[in-house]
N, C-alpha and C positions, 0 to 999 in steps of 0.2 A: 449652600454648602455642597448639594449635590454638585451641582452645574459644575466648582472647582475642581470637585477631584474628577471628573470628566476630564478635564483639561489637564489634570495632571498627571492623569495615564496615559493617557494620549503621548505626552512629552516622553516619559518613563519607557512606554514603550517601544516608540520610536529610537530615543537612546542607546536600551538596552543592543537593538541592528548595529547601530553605527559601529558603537565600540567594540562588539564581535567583531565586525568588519576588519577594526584597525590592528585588533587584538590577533587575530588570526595568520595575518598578511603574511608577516616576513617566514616563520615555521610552514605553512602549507608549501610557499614557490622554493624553498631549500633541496636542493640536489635534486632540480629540477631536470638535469638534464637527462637524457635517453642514454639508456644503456646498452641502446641498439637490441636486445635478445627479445622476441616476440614469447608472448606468455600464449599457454594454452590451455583453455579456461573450458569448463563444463556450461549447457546454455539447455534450456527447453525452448520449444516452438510458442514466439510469442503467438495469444490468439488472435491477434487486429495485424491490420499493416500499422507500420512506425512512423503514427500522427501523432502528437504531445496531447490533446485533447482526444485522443480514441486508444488511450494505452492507459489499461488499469491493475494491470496486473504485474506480477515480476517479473518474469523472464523479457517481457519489453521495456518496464520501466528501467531494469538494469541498462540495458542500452541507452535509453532517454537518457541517464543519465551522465553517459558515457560522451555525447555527441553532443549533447547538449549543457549550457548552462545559463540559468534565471535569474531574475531580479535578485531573489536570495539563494545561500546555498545553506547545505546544513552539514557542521561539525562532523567530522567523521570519528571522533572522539565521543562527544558529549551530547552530540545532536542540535547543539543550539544553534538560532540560525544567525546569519552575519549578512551582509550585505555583499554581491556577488556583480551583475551586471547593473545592479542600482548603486547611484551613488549617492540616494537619499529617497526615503519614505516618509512622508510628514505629513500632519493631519491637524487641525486646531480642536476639532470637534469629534474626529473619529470617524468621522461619520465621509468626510468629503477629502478626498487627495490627492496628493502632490507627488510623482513620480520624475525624481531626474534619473539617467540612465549616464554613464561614465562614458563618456564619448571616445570613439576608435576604436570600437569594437566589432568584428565583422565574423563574417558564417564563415563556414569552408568554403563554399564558391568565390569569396573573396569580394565579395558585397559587405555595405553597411549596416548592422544594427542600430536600427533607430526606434523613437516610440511606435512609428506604424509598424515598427518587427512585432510590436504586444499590442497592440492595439485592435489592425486585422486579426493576426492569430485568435483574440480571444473573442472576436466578433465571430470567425467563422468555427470554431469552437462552439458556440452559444447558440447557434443558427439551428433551428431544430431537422432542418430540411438538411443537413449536411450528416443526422446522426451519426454523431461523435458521443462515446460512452461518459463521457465526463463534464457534458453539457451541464450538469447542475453546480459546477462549483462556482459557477460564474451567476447564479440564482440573486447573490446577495446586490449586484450592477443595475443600476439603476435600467429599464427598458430591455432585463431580460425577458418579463413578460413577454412583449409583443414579437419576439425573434425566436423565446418557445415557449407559445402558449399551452394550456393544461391541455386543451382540443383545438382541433383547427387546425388553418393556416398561419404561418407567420403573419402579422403587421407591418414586419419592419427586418430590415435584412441587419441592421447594424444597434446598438445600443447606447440608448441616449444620453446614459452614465461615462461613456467613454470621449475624451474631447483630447486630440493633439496639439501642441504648444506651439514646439519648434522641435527639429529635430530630435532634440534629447531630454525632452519633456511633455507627460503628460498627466491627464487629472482623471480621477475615478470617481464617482459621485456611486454611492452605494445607498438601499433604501433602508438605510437602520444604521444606528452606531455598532462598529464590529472592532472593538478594542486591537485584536489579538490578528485581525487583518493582513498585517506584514508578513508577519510569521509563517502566514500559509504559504507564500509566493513562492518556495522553494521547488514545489508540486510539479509534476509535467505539467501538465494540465496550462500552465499559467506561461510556459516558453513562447520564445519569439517565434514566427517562422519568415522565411528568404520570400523575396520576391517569387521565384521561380515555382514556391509552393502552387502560389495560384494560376500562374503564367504554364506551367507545365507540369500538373498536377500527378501523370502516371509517370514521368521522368522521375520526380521524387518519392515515391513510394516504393519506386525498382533499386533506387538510392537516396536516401534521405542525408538531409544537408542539415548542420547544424551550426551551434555557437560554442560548441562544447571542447574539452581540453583531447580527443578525437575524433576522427574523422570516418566515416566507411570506407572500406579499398574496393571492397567484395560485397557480395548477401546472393544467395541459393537462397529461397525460402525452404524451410526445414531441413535445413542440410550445416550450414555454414556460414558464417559471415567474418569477413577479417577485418577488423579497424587498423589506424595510425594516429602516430599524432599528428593534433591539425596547429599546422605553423600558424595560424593565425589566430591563435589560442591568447586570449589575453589575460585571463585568471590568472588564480592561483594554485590552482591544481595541478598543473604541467607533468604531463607522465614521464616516468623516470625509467620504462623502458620502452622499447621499440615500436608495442604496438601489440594487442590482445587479437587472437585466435576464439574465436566460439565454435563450440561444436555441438549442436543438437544431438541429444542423445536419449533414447525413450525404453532406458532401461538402465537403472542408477545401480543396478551390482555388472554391468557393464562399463561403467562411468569408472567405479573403484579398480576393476582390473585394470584397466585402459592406467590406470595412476598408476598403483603398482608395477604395472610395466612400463612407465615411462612414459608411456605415447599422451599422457596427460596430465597440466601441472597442478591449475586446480579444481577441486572437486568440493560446491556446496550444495548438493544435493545428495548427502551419505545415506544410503542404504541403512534400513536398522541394522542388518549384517555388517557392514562396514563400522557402525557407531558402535556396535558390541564388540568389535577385535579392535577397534582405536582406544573405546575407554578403559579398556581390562589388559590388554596390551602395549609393548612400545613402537610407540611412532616416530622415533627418534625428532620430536620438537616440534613437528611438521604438522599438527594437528589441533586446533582452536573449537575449544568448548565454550561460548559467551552469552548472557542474558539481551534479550533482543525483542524491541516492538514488535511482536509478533503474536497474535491469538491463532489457534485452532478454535474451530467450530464446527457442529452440523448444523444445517439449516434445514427448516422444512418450506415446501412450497404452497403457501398461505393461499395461493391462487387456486388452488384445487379444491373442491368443496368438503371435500374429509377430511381434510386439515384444518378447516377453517371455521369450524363447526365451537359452540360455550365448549362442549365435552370434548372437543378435541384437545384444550388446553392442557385439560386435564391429565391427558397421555403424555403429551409432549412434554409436562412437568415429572410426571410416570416414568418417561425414558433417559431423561438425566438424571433422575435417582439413583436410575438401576446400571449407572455406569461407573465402575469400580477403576477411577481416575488414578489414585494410587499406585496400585497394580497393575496398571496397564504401563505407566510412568518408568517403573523401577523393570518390571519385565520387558519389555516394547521397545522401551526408549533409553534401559541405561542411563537413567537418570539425569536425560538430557533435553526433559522438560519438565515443567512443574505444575502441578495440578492448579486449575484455572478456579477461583475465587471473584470472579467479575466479568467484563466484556473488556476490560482496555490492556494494559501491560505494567506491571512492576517497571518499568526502566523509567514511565512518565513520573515514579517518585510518588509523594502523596501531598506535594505541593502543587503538580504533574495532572493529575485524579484518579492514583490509582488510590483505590482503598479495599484492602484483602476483606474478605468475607464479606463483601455488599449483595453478591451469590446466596448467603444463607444455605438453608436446606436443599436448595435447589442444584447446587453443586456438590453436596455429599451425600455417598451414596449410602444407601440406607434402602434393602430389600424389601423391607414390609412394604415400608407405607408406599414405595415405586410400584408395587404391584398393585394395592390397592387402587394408585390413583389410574391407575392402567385400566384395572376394571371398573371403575367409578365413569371412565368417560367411553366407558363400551368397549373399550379394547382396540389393537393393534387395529385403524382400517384396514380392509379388505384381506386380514389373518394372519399379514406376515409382510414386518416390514425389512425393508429393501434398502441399503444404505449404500447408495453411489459415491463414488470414488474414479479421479485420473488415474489408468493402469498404469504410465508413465512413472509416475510419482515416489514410488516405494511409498504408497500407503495400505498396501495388502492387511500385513500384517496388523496394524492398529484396529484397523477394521473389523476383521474376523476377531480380534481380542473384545474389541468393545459388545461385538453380536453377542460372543461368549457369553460375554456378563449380561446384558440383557437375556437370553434363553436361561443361563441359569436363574435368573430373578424369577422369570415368570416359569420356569417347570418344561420347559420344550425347546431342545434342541433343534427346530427350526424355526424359531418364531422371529428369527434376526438374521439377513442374509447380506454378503458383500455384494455391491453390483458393480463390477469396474465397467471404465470408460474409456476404450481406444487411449487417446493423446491426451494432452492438457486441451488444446486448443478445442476438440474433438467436444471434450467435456463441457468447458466455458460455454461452448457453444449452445450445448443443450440447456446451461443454465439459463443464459439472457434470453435463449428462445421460448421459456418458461413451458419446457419440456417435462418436466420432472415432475414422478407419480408420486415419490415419497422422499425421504430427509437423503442430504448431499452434504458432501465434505465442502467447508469454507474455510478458511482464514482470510484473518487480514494483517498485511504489513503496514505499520504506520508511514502515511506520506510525510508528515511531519509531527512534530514531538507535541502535540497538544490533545486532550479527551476529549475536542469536538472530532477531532477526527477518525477516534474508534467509534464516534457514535452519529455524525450528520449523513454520512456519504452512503452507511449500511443501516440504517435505522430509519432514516426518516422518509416519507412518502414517495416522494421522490427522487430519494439519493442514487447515485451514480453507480453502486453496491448495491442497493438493497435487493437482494439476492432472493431474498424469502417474497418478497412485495408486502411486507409488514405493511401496516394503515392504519397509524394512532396519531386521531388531531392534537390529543393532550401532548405525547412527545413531539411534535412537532411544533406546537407553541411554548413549549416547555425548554425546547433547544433553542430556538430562536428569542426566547426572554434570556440564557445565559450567554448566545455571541453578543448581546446589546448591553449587556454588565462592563463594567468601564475597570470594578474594580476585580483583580484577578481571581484572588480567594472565593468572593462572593460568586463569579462565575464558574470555577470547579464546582462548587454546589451544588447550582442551578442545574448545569449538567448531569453530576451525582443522581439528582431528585429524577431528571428523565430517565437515566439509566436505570433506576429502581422499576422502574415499569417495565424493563424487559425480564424484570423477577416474575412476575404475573404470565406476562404475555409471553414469553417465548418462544420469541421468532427464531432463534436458535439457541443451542445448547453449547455453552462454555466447558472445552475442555480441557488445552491446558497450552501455557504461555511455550512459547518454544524458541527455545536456545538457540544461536547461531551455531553452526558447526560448518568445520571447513577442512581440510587436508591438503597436504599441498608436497611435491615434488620435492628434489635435491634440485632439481634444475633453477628453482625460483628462492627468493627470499622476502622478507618485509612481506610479508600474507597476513591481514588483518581483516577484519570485518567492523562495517558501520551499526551505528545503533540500528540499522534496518535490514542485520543481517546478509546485507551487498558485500560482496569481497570491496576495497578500497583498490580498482583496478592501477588508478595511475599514482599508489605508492608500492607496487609491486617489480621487485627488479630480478635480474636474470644474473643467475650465475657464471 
């Protein structure tokens, strides 16, 4: 009985891709054509160069997504994923697959996409020796063992799950059944890349070549980059104007004048000052308030021995008590986010995993017992804690409101201080360098619409996030018992049950889901945002 419905998720699941696929087709490539007017778009300094396996964060992955397009893509609607550069995903078992690719489809350079475009790519992705930040999403392929062992040297340059057909077919043999498999492929992480990647490794990094509906013209690192669209674009995404402008910008109430005055069209990175004069005043239309895969969190750095301590939990449970989410929400944010009840997002639904209140006490604030468990685990290490922040960011403000409420909890107006950080880039930096004395600003944008991935990539030992360096064997076999669940329900659970353990343990503090917001010029029109909170660049057109 079991073994059948094995097989019948499998089928199920697979179907549900197709028919996105067919379902989506003719609405996405509709008024496809360029309206010729270049859009001019708000950008932060991504922190890596612009490798699909070394881009985890947004201001790159927005790009990635730009330049490039994968096996799947996802709904700019509804988030579901369809089938993109695949033109079939299949599995008998779940376990072992079949990848056909839609043939004539080629990079910008005007080269072929074929299975070795995925095949290398996620070999040299997976190569420990190449450290690429997104090395572990490729964990589940069979012989990533030996290409990045726990210690050591590699084994083995390439992985022995991966086998090429014929040009527009290949198989993945994974070490476990992973129902829900397909679904991921939409991730950078998982893109093809050009011959020339390897052939001429600093040529594409100075300019990155892609499969995507555009192309780069330009890139200044920290300054500038200007795309097009790329004629050889074979989706369905087709941009329907000229071609996107980014402008690195490291000061987001500079981002908003620049709008205001014209010199910029759109701006999704609004300043709390901007979000307080757009929600209470008129924007004449020009201004999108949306629910979006998006967590805010602090994280603390688990690797330092005074965070890591039984009693340290205890504080760390101390300090999300003592954070008066609420009001920080309606004062801060204008009500343009919502006080956080778990680790994943309200948009995954609670078919999805979200499920409100699995936070418990741990997310409501409540003075006493915050204090108490503050001094139950000995108190603030080293007297006074320090909450890092990108100055870039417009997250000042949040910040200093949250310390508030922590010093009034405990009686001492300094016992909680801001510590900004240069750049984004600047910041990321110190986080992976596992730099950080005390708790740091995190979120996460959902890669795709499923609650393994608010919780494998930052939670688990060795996820590709895991930001804190959490290390719980129970979550870790506990996430890996619900990717092997065939049936969906039973797997939200599974997941569920690990994510109860970050109630206990926490590795960071849940604060609260955050709204897409966006603003946008008279010069542009069709300004929307995806469920991941991206502008929808190539349904944007020009006036």
């Amino acid at each position: 009985m079991r073994a059948a419905k094995r097989i019948r998720w499998a089928v199920i699941a697979v179907t549900s891709v197709a028919v996105a696929a067919t379902g989506c087709g003719g609405g996405s490539s509709s008024g496809g054509t360029s309206s010729g007017g270049v859009v001019r778009a708000w950008w932060g300094d991504p922190q890596n160069p612009l490798e699909p396996a070394n881009t985890n964060e947004v201001n790159g992955g927005a790009v990635m997504n730009m330049i490039f397009a994968g096996l799947v893509q996802y709904d700019p609607k509804t988030s579901a994923p369809s089938n993109a550069n695949a033109d079939s995903i299949t599995s008998s078992d779940q376990q072992n697959w079949t990848v056909k690719l839609k043939p004539g489809w080629k990079f910008s350079d005007g080269t072929t996409v074929t299975a070795s475009s995925y095949v290398n790519a996620w070999n040299y992705g997976a190569l420990s020796t190449n450290k690429q930040v997104n090395s572990s999403f490729f964990s589940y392929i069979q012989g990533y063992d030996q290409v990045a062992p726990a210690s050591g040297s590699p084994t083995a340059q390439t992985m022995s799950g991966l086998k090429v057909v014929d040009d527009n077919t290949f198989t993945v043999a994974l070490t476990q059944k992973f129902s829900t498999w397909p679904a991921t492929l939409g991730y950078s992480a998982y893109y093809p890349l050009p011959a020339s990647f390897f052939s001429n490794h600093a040529a594409y990094l100075n300019k990155p070549i892609g499969n995507g509906p555009y192309m780069i013209q330009s890139y200044t690192r920290s300054q500038q980059m200007q795309l097009v669209p790329n004629p050889d674009y074979s989706g369905t995404e087709k941009p329907r104007n000229g071609g996107i402008t980014l402008t690195v910008y490291t000061d987001p109430n500079a981002a908003y004048s620049d709008l205001q005055s014209g010199a910029l069209d759109v701006d999704n990175t609004l300043s709390t000052t901007a979000l307080k004069t757009l929600a209470s005043g008129p924007s004449g239309g020009r201004f999108l308030n949306t629910p979006a895969g998006i967590i805010q969190t602090i994280s603390f750095p688990l690797y330092q021995p005074q965070w890591s301590t039984p009693n340290a939990k205890l504080v760390r449970q101390g300090i999300s008590m003592a954070i008066d989410r609420p009001t920080i929400v309606k004062n801060i944010f204008t009500n343009t986010r919502t006080p956080a009840s778990d680790w994943t997002s309200p948009v995954l639904g609670t078919t999805g995993g979200f499920k409100e209140g699995l936070c418990g006490q741990l997310c409501t604030y409540n003075p006493t017992m915050a204090k108490q468990l503050i001094q139950q685990g000995g108190g603030i290490p080293g007297g006074q804690l320090t909450i890092s922040y990108n100055a870039d960011g417009g997250n000042k403000d949040w910040v200093d409101a949250t310390c508030n409420s922590i010093n009034q909890v405990l009686g001492n107006n300094s016992a909680c201080v801001g510590n900004p950080v240069g750049t984004f880039a600047d910041f990321r930096n110190q986080i992976t360098g596992k730099k950080m004395n005390g708790p740091f600003r995190t979120g996460w944008q959902m890669d795709y619409p499923l609650i393994q991935d608010f919780l494998q990539p930052v939670y688990t030992t060795d996820g590709s996030s895991n930001d804190s360096h959490y290390n719980n064997p129970a979550f870790d076999a506990q996430v890996n018992t619900a990717n092997a669940e065939p049936n969906q329900a039973t797997a939200v659970t599974d997941f569920q049950t690990a994510e109860k353990m970050l109630v206990t343990d926490v590795p960071a503090i849940p604060l609260w889901y955050q709204n897409g917001t966006v603003a946008w010029s008279s010069h542009v029109n069709n300004v929307t945002l995806d469920p991941f909170s991206v502008p929808v660049y190539w349904q944007i057109t020009v006036s």
